[in-house]
C-alpha positions in Angstrom: 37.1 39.4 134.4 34.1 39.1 132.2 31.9 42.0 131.1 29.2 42.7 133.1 26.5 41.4 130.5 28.3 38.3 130.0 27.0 35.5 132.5 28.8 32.5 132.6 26.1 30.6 134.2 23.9 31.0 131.4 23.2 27.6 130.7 25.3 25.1 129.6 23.1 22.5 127.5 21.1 25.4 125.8 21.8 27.6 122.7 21.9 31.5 123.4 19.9 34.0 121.9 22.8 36.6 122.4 24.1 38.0 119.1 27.7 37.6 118.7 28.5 41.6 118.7 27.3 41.8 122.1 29.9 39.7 123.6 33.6 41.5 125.5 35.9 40.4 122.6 33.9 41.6 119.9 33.0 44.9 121.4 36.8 45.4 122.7 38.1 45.6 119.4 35.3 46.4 116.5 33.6 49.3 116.0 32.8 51.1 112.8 34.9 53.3 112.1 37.5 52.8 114.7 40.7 51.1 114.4 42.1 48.8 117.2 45.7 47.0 117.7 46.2 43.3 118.8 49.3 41.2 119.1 50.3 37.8 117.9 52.2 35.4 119.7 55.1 34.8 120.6 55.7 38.0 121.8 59.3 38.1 121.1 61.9 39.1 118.5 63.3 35.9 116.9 65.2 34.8 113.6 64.5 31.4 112.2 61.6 29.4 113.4 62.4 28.9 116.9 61.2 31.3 119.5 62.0 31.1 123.2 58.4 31.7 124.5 59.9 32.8 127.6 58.2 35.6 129.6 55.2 35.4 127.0 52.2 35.9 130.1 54.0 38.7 131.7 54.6 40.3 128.0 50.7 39.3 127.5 49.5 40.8 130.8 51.9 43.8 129.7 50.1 44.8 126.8 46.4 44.2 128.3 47.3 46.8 130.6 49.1 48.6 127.7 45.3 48.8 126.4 45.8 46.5 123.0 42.9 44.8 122.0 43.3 41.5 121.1 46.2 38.8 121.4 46.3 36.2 118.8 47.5 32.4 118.4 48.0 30.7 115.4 47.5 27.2 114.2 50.6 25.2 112.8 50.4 21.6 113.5 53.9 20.7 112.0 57.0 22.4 112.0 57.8 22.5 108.4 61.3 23.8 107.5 59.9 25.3 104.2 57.7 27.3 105.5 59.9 28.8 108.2 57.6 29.6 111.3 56.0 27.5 114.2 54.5 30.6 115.7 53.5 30.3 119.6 55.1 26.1 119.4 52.0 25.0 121.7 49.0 24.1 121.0 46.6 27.1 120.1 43.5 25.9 122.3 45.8 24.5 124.4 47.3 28.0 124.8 44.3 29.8 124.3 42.9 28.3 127.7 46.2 29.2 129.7 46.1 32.6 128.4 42.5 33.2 128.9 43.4 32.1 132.8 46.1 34.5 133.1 44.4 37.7 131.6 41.0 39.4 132.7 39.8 41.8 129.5 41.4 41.6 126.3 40.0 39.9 123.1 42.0 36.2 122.4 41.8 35.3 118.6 43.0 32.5 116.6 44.9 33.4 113.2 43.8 31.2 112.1 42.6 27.6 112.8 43.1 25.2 110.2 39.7 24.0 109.8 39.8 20.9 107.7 42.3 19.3 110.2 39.7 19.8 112.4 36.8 16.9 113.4 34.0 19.7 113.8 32.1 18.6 116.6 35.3 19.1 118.1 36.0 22.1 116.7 32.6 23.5 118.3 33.1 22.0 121.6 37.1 23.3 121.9 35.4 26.8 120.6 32.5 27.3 122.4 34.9 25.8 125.7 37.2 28.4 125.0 34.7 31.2 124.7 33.1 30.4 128.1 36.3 30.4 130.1 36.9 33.7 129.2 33.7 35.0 129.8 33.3 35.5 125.7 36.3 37.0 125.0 36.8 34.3 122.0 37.4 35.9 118.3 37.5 32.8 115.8 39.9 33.1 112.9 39.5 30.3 110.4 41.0 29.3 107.5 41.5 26.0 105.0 45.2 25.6 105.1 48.0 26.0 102.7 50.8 23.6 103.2 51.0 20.6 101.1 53.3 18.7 104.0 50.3 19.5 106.3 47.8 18.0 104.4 49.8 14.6 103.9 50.2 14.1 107.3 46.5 14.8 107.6 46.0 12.2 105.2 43.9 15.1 103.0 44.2 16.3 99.9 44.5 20.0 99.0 42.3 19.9 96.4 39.5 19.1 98.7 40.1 22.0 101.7 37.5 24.1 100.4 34.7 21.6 100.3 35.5 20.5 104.0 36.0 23.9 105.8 32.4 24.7 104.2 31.4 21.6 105.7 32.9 21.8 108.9 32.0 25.9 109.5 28.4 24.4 108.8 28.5 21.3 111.1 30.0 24.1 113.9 27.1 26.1 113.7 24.6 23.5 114.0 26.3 22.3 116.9 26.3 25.3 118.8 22.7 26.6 117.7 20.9 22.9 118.5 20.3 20.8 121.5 20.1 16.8 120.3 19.3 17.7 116.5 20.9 15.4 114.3 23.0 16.1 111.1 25.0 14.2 108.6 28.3 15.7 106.3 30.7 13.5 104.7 32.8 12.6 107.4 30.2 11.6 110.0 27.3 12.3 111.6 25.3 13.6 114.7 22.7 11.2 115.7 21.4 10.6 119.2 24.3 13.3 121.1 24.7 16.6 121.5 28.0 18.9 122.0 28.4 20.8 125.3 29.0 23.1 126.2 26.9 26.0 124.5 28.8 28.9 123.7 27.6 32.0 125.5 26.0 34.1 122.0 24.2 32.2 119.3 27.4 32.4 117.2 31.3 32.4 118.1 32.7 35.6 116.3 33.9 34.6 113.1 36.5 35.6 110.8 37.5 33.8 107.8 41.0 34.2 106.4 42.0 35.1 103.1 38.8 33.3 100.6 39.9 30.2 102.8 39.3 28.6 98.7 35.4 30.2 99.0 34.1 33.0 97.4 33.3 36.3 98.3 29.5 35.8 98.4 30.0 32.7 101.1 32.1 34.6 103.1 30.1 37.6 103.3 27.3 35.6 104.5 29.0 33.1 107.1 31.8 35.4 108.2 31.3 37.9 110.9 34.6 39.6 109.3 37.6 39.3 107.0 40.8 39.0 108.4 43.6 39.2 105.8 47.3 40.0 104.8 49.2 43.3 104.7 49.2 44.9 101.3 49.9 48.4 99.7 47.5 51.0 100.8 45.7 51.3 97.3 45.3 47.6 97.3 44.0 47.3 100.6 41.7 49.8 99.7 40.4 48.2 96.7 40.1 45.0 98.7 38.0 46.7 101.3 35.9 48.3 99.0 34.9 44.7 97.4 34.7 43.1 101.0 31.9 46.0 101.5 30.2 45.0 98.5 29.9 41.6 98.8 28.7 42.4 102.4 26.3 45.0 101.1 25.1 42.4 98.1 24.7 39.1 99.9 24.3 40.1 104.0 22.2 44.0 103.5 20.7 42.9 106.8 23.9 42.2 108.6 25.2 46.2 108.2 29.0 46.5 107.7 31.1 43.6 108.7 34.8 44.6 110.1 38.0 44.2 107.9 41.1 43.1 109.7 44.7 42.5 108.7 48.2 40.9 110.6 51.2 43.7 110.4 55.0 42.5 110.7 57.1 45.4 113.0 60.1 46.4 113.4 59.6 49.9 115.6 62.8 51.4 115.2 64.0 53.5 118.1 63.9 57.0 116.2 60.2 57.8 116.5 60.6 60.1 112.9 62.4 57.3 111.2 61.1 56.7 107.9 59.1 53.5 106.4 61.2 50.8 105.2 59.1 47.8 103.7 59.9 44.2 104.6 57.9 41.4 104.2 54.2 41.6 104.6 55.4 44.8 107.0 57.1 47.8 107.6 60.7 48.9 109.8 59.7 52.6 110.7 59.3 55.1 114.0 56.5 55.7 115.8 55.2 58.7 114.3 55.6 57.5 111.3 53.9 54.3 112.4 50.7 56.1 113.7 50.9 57.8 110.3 50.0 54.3 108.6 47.8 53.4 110.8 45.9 56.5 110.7 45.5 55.7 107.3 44.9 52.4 107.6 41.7 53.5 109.7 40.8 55.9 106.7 40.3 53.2 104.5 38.6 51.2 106.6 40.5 48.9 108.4 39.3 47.8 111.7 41.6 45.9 113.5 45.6 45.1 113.0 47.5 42.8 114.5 51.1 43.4 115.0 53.5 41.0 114.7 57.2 41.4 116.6 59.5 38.3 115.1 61.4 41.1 112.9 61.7 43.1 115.4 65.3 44.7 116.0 64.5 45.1 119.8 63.4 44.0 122.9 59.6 43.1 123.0 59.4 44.5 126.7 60.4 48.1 124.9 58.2 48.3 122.1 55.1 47.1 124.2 56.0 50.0 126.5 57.0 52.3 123.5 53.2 51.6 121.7 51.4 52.0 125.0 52.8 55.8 125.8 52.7 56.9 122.2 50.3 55.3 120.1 47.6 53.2 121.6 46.4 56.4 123.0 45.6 57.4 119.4 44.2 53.9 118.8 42.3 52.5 121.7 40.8 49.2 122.7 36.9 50.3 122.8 36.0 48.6 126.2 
């Protein structure tokens, strides 16, 4: 269901006025100060690259009523045995638009699209589609790709990502804020058309990943957040503190912009069991869990999304398991 303010019949064929922080997803899961928790797909406990993706809407419908904030695709267009993961298998707008059918409230976020693979009126028409069919629920995470094997079969070169995510964020925005202006970039050009539909704000909610090869001063100006990797606490905290600056030095009139970060878990049964690191994550209880996060939200972190492939068990359990004991200490905001 959408939120109230959000009106889906707001026209098609025109740009909004509505700022991007007004929209449900946004608001659902950012709010200074405030931490929230999200989900990536699959929803599942897995070893290798091959999930089932079995049961994956009634885990997703599961942990909207759970009260996490967000759920999460990610972009892998090849399966690439070096890398090791295919996340969700299908499609992320493909999937995007199935889950936004089967859910009513929660935030649905890409982490991240691989924007140079992307033709960007494209891009802005599968976004802003996206965003309207779930009544603005749509967080974009975008990033410039980092797999050589990805890039050949793109027929790009690595070397150029940066320059064409700039290009193609840019082309995006146009796209969305514009009725029948035309606009040129390297790979093409507008002239005469117009993409439809409009999204339903001025801007889809943007989060860049990692520098995505730009530097902080372009990200604190495009990006309506940072959404990056799990790190040790003082390092997260550094990294915050020079997100905030950049923010502070080249967007003063934007206020703070949210941090985010993905977290691997492995929620052991014993609720006191102690932190074991593992890759990018952590194997601990639940109290010890709401511990870190606690002081994740300390530092400044906004949003986390958890991640269940090293998970020991069942996904059905730990949903269950974070919903009694420790959303209720870190809850979605609408």
């Amino acid at each position: 269901m959408s939120d109230p303010e959000i009106h889906t019949s707001d026209s098609l064929f025109e740009p909004s006025g509505r700022r991007h922080s007004d929209l449900p997803g946004w608001r659902r899961i950012f709010a200074p100060g405030r931490l929230t928790l999200g989900l990536f797909f699959p929803i599942e406990a897995y070893s290798g690259d091959t999930p089932s993706m079995t049961g994956q809407v009634e885990l997703a419908r599961a942990a909207e009523d759970g009260g996490f904030g967000s759920l999460f695709v990610r972009d892998i267009p090849l399966r690439d045995p070096d890398f090791g993961d295919v996340g969700q298998v299908y499609d992320p707008w493909t999937y995007l638009g199935y889950i936004a059918g089967q859910t009513r409230n929660i935030a649905l976020g890409t982490g991240s699209l691989v924007v140079p693979f992307q033709n960007p009126l494209l891009l802005a028409k599968s976004a802003a589609s996206i965003d309207r069919l779930s009544g603005g629920r749509f967080v974009m995470g975008v990033a410039s790709g980092d797999r050589p094997r990805e890039f050949a079969g793109f027929g790009q070169q690595t070397e150029d990502r940066g320059a064409i995510f700039r290009e193609h964020v840019r082309v995006m925005r146009h796209a969305h804020a514009t009725s029948f202006r035309p606009t040129r970039w390297p790979g093409g050009a507008l002239m005469g058309g117009d993409v439809v539909p409009k999204p339903l704000a001025a801007e889809i909610p943007l989060l860049v990943t990692g520098t995505s090869q730009q530097d902080f001063s372009w990200i604190a100006k495009n990006a309506h957040g940072w959404l990056t990797y799990p790190r040790g606490l003082r390092e997260q905290r550094f990294k915050i503190e020079l997100w905030r600056e950049a923010v502070r030095e080249h967007a003063p009139e934007a206020g703070e912009k949210p941090f985010a970060q993905s977290l691997p878990l492995d929620l052991l049964a014993d609720p006191d069991a102690p932190p074991v690191p593992m890759r990018f994550g952590w194997r601990l209880g639940r109290n010890r869990l709401i511990e870190l996060l606690g002081t994740l939200q300390s530092i400044g972190v906004g949003h986390v999304i958890l991640g269940l492939k090293p998970s020991s068990r069942p996904a059905d359990e730990v949903l269950a398991e974070l919903a009694e004991h420790v959303l209720p200490h870190f809850p979605s905001l609408c």
